[in-house]
BAVONU-536412 format. One record per residue (C-alpha): residue in one letter; z negated, x, y. Coordinates in Angstrom, 1 decimal. Last residue first. Layout:
! residues N
+------+--------+--------+--------+
: code :      w :      u :      v :
+------+--------+--------+--------+
:    A :      Z :      X :      Y :
...
+------+--------+--------+--------+
//
This chain:
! residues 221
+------+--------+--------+--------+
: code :      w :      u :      v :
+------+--------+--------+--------+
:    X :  -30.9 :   82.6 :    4.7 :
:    X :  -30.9 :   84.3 :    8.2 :
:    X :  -34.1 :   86.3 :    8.7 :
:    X :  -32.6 :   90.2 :    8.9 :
:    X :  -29.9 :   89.3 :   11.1 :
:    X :  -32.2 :   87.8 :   13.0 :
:    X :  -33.8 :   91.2 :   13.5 :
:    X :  -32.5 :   92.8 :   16.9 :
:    X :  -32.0 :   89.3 :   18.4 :
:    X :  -35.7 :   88.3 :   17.2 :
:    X :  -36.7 :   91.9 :   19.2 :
:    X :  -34.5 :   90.9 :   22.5 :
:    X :  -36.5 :   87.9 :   22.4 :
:    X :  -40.1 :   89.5 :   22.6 :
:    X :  -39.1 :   92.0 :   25.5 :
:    X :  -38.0 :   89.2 :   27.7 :
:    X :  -40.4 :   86.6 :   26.8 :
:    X :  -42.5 :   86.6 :   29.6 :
:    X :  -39.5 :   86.8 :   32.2 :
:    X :  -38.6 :   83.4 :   31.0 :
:    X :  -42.0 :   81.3 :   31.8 :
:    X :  -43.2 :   84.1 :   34.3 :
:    X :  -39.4 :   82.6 :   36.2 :
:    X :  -41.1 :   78.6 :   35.7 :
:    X :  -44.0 :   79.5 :   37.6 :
:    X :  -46.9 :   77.1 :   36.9 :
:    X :  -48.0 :   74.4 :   38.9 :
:    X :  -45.1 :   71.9 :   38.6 :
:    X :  -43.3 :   73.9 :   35.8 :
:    X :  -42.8 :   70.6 :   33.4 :
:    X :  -40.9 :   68.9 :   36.3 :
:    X :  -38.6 :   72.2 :   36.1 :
:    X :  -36.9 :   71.6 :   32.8 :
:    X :  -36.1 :   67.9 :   33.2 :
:    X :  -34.9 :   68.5 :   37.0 :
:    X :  -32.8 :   70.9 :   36.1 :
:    X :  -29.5 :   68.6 :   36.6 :
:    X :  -26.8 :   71.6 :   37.3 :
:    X :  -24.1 :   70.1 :   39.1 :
:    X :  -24.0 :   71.0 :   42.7 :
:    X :  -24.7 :   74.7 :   41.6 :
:    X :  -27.1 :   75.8 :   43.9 :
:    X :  -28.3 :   79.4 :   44.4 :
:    X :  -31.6 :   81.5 :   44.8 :
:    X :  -34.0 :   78.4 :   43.9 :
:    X :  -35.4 :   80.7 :   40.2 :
:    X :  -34.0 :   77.1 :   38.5 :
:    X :  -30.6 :   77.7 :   40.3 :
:    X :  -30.5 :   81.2 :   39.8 :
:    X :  -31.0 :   81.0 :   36.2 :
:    X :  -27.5 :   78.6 :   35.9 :
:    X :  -25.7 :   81.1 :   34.4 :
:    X :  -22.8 :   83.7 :   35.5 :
:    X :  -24.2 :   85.3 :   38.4 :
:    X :  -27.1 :   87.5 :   36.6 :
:    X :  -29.1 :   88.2 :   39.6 :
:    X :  -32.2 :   87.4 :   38.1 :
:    X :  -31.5 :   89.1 :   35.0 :
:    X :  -30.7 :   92.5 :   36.5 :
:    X :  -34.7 :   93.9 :   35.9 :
:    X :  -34.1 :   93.1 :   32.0 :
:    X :  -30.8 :   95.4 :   31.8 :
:    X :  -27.7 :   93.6 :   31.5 :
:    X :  -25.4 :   92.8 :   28.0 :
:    X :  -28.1 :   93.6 :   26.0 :
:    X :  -27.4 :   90.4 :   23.7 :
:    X :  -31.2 :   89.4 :   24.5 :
:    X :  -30.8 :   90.8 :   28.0 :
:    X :  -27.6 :   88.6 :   29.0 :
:    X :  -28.8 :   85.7 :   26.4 :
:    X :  -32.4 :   85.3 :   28.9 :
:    X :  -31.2 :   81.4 :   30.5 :
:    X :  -30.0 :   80.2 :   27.2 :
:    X :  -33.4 :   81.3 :   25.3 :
:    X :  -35.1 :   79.4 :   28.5 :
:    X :  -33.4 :   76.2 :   27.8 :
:    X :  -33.7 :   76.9 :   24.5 :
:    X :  -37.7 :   77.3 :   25.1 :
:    X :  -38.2 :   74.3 :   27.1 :
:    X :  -36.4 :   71.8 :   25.5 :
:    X :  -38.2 :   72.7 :   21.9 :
:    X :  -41.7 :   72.2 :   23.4 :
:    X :  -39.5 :   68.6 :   25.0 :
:    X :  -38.9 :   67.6 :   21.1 :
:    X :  -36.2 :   66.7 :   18.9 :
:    X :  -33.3 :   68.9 :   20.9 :
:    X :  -30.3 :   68.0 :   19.0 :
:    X :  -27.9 :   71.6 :   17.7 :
:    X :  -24.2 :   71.2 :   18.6 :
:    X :  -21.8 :   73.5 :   17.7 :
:    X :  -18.0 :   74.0 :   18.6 :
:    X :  -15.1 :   73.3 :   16.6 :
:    X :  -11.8 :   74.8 :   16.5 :
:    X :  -13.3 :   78.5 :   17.7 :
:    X :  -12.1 :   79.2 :   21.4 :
:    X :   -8.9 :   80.8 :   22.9 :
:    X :   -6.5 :   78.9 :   20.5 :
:    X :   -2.5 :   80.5 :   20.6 :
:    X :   -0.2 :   82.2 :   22.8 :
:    X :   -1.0 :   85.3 :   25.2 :
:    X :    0.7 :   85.7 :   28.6 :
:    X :   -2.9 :   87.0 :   29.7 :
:    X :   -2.7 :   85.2 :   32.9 :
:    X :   -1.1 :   82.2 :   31.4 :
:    X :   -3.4 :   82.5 :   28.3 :
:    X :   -6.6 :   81.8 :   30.5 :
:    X :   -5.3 :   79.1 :   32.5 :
:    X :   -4.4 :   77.3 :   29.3 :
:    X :   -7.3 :   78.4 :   27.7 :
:    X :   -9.5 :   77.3 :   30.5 :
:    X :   -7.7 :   73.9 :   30.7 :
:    X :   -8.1 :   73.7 :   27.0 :
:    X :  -11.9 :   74.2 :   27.0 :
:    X :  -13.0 :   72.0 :   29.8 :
:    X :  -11.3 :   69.3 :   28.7 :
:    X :  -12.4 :   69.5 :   24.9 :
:    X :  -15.8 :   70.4 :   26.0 :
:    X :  -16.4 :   67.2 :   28.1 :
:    X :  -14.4 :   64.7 :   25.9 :
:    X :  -17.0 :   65.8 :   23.0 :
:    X :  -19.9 :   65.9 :   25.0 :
:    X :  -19.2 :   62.4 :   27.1 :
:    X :  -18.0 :   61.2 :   23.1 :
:    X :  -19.7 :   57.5 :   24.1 :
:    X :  -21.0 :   57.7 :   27.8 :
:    X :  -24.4 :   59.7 :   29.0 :
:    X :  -24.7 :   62.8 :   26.8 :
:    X :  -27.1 :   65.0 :   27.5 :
:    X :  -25.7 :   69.0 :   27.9 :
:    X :  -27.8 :   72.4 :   27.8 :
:    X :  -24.7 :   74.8 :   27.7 :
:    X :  -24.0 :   77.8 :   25.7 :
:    X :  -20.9 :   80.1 :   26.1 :
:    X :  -19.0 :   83.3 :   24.0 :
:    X :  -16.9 :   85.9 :   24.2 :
:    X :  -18.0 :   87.8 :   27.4 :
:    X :  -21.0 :   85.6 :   28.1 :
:    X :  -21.3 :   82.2 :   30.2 :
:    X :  -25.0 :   80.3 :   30.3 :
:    X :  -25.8 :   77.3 :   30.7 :
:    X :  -28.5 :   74.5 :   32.0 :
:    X :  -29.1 :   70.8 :   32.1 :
:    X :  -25.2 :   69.7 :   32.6 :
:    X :  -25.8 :   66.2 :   32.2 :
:    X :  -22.6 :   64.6 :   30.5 :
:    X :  -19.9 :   62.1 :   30.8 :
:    X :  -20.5 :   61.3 :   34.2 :
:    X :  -19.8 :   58.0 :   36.2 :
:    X :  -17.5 :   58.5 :   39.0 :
:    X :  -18.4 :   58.5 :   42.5 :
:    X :  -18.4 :   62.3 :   42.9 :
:    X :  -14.4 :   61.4 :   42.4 :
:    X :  -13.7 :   59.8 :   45.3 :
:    X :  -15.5 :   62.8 :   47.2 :
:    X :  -14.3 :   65.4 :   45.5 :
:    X :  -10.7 :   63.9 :   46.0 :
:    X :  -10.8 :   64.4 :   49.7 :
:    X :  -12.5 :   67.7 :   49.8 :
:    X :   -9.1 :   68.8 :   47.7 :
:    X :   -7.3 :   66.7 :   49.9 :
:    X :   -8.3 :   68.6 :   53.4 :
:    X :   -8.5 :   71.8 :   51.3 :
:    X :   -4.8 :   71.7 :   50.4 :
:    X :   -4.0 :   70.4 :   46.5 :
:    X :   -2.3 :   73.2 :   44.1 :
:    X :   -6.1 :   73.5 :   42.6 :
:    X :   -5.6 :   69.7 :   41.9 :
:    X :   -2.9 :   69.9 :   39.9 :
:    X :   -4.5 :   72.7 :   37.7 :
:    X :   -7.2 :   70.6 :   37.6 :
:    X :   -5.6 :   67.6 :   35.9 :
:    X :   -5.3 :   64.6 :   37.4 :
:    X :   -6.6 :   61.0 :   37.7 :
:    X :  -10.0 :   61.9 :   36.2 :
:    X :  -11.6 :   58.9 :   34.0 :
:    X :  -15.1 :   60.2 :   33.7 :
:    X :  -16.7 :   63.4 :   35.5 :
:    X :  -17.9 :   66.4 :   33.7 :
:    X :  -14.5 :   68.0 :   34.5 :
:    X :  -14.8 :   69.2 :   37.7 :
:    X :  -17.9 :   70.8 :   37.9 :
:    X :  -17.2 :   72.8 :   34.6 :
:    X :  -13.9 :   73.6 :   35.4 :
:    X :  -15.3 :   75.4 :   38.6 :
:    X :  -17.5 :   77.2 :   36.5 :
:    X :  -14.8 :   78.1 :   34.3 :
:    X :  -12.3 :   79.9 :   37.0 :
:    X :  -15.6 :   81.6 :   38.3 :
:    X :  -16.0 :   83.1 :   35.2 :
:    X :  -12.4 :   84.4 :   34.6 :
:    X :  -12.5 :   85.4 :   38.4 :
:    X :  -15.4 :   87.7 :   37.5 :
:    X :  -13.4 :   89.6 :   35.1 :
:    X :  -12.3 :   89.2 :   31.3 :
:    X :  -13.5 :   86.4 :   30.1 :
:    X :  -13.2 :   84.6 :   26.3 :
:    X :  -13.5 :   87.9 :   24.8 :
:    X :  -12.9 :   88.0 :   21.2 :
:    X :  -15.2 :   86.5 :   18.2 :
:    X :  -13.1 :   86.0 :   16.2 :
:    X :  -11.6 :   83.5 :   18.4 :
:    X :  -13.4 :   83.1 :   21.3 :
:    X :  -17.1 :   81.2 :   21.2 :
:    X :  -18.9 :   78.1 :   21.4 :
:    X :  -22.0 :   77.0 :   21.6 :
:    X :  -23.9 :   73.3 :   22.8 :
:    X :  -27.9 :   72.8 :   22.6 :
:    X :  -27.7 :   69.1 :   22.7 :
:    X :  -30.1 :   66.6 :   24.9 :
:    X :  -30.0 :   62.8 :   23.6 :
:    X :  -29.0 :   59.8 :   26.5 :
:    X :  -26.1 :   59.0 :   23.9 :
:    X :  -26.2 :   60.3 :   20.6 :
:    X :  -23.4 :   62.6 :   19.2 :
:    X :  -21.6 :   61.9 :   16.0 :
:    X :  -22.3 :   63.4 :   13.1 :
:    X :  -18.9 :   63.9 :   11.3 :
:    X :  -17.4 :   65.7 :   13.8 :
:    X :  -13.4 :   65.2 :   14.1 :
:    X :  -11.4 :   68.6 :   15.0 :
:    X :  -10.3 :   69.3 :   18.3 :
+------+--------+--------+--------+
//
């Protein structure tokens, strides 16, 4: 992975994208996705003894085994929020240990290429050589990336509006209480939705954000 010359802050929030290649798919069914999101969980922890390809070969008595030893391990990142799309991912990451983000992605990128280009028998980089990273400077801004993340699928008209909700392949469901992913840390989001509900937050803007997609073309300088 190339070297960034900003780099990443400790304890700051990052809006994180990457993509495929030219913009190619990066997944190509459901167990594609599911692959990820268990990279995803495993990797976000510090100073892993194996890879996961060795550990998927494990049996479930030492698979459950090293879950536990590892859930004891400091974290490189917070996973806030995400969101997986044919050819391209976002994430809502804060960085807790020097290069968590960096060490994160690069993990979690190359074993999913390498899993990925095994079952494709394809050679070569899966994802774009760098990927970006935009700081969040204010908690008004937190709320509506993380929201922007969470309503991609309709925005990119990849799923009709009334689908959202069961979109399987983000972390909606976890802040709507329909699912829970053991490592999403939402917390942040959802203290601010207290007495408000945080699914009229993104449902609101449904209609408004697939119109900026349609334009932003338009807007770029």
């Amino acid at each position: 992975m190339p070297y960034r010359k900003t780099p990443l802050a400790n304890n700051e929030i990052y809006h994180v994208i990457n993509r495929g290649v030219a913009r190619n798919p990066i997944f190509i069914d459901k167990r594609d996705y599911q692959r990820f999101i268990n990279l995803v969980n495993f990797y976000r922890f510090e100073n892993l003894p194996m890879r996961y390809s060795h550990f998927n070969r494990l049996n479930e008595q030492e698979k459950i085994a090293f879950l536990n030893k590892i859930n004891q391990n400091k974290n490189l990142v917070n996973i806030i929020s995400f969101c997986l799309m044919p050819n391209h991912i976002h994430f809502l990451l804060q960085q807790l240990s020097d290069k968590g983000i960096s060490v994160f992605m690069k993990n979690l990128q190359n074993s999913y290429a390498r899993y990925f280009n095994i079952k494709l028998n394809r050679t070569g980089p899966l994802f774009e050589s760098m990927f970006k990273a935009v700081r969040i400077e204010s908690e008004e801004q937190l709320l509506h990336v993380n929201r922007y993340i969470h309503l991609n699928p309709v925005s990119s008209y990849l799923i009709e509006k009334e689908n959202l909700a069961g979109y399987p392949w983000s972390s909606l469901s976890n802040f709507l209480g329909q699912k829970f992913l053991p490592f999403i840390k939402g917390d942040i989001i959802l203290n601010h939705f207290k007495n408000l509900s945080y699914q009229n937050f993104v449902f609101d803007q449904l209609d408004y954000q697939r119109k900026l997609q349609d334009i932003k073309h338009l807007v770029l300088e």
